[in-house]
C-alpha positions in Angstrom: 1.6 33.0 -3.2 4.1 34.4 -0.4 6.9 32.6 0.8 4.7 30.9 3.9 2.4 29.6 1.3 5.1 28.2 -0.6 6.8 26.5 2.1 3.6 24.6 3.1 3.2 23.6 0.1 6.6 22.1 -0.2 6.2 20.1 3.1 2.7 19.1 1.6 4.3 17.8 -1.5 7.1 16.1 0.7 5.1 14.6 2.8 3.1 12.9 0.4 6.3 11.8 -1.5 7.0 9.9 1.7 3.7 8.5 2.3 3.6 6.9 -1.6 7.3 5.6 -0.8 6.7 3.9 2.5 3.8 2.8 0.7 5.7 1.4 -2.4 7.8 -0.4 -0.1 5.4 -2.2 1.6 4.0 -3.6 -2.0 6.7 -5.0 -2.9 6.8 -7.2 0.4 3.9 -10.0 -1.0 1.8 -11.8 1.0 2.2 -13.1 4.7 2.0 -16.9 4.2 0.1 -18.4 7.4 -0.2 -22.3 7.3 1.3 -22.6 3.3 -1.4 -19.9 2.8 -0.5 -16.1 1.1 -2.7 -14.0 3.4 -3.0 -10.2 3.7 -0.2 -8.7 5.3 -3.3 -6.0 6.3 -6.2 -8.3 7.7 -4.4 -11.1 7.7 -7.5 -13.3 5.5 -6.2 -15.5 2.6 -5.6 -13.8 -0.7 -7.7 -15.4 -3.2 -5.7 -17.5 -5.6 -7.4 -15.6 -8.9 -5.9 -12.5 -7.4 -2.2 -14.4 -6.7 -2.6 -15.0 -10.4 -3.0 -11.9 -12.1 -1.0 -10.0 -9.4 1.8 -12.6 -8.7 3.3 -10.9 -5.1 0.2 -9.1 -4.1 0.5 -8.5 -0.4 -2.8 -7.1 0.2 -6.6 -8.3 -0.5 -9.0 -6.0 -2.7 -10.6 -5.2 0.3 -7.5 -3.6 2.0 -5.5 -2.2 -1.2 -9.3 -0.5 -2.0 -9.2 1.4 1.4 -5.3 1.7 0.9 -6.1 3.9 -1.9 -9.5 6.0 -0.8 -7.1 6.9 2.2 
């Protein structure tokens, strides 16, 4: 490995350090509450309240933290 392919790797590995912190802190935000309801901050659909409960501050709905992490 020469010192090109060493420096792309770096910026690959920082990169994705940044990406899994922005992502981190947008977690920790919860739900968007529309009308009294938790909704996803994503699609913006109500959180279903079995999902509230074993996640209590979930901002996203399976559907979105699912394609959140293929991505």
């Amino acid at each position: 490995m020469d010192v090109f392919d060493q420096a792309t790797e770096l910026e690959r590995l920082d990169r994705e350090s940044a990406l899994l912190r922005a992502r981190a802190a947008i977690d920790r935000e919860g739900p968007e509450i529309i009308d009294g309801v938790a909704c996803c901050r994503e699609c913006g659909d109500p959180i279903p309240l079995k999902r509230l409960e074993a996640l209590p501050g979930v901002g996203l709905c399976r559907a979105c933290q699912e394609e959140r992490e293929d991505s």
